[in-house]
C-alpha positions as CSV (number, residue, x, y, z in Angstrom):
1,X,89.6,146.4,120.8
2,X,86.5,147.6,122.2
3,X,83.7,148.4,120.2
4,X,84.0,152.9,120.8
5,X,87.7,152.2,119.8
6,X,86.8,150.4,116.0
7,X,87.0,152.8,113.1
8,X,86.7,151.6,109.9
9,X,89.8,152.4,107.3
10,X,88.1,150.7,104.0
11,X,86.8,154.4,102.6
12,X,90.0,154.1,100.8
13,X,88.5,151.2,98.2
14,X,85.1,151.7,99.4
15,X,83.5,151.7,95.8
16,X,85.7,149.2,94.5
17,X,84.6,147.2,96.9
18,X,80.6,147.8,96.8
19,X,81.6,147.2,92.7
20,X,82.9,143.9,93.4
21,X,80.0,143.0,96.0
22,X,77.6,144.0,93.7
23,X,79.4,141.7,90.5
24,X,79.6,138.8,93.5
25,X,75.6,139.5,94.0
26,X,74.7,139.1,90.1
27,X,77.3,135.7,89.8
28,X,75.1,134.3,92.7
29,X,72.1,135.2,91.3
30,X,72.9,133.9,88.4
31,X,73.8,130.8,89.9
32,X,70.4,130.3,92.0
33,X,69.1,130.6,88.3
34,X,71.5,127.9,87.1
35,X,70.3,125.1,90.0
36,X,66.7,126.4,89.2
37,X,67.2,125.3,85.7
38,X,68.6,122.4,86.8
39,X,72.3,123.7,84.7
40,X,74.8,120.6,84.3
41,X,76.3,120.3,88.2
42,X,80.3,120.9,87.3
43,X,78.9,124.5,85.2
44,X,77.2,125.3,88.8
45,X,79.9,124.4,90.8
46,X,82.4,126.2,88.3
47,X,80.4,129.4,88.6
48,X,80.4,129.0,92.7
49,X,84.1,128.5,92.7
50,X,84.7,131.7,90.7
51,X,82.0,133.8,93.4
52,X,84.4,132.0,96.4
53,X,87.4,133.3,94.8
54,X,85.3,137.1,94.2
55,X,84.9,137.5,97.7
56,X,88.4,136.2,99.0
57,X,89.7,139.3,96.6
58,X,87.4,141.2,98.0
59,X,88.1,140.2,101.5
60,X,92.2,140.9,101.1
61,X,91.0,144.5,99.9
62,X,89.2,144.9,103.2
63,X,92.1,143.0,105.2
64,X,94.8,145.1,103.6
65,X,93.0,148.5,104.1
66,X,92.3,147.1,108.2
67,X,95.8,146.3,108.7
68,X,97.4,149.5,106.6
69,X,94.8,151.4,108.2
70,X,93.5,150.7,111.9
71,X,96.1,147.7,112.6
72,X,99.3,150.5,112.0
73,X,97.0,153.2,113.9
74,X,96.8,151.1,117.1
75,X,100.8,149.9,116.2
76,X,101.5,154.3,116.2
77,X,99.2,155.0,119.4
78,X,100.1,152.8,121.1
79,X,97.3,152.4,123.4
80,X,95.3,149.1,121.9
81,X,98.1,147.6,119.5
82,X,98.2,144.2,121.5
83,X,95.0,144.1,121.2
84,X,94.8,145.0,117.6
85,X,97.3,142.4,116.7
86,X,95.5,139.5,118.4
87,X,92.4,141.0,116.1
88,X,94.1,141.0,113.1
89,X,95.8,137.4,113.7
90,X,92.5,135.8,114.5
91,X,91.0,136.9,111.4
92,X,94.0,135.6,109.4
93,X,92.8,132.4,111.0
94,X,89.4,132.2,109.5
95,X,90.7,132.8,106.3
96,X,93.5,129.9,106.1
97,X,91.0,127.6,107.6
């Protein structure tokens, strides 16, 4: 889809989403602080697996509320749904990469 034809459907979640980056934020801070105070390496890499696993939730919120929203819009309309769908598959690919 061309870039006047984007909208963006996440208002929906939007602050549990900006909650969840925020809490991300603090668990990576907090884990700069553990490497900086040279923390025990399976604690560090325990703490980065939980921030991974943060933003994939936070990433099926935003995939969810993209395919409910503008993925179905474009489906409905008509207009840009092949397009849409090719969108929407190659960002399932990143993900199960």
């Amino acid at each position: 889809m061309s870039a006047e034809n984007k909208s963006y459907s996440y208002k929906r979640n939007r602050k549990e989403i900006m909650d969840s980056l925020k809490r991300i934020e603090g668990q990576v801070r907090g884990i700069q602080k553990m490497v900086d105070e040279r923390r025990y390496c399976v604690d560090v890499l325990t703490q980065i697996a939980a921030a991974r696993m943060a933003l994939a939730r936070v990433a099926l919120i935003i995939l969810e509320d993209h395919t409910l929203g503008c993925v179905c819009s474009a489906i409905v309309e008509e207009e840009h749904k092949h397009e849409a769908v090719e969108e929407l598959l190659d960002v399932i690919k990143k993900f199960i990469r």
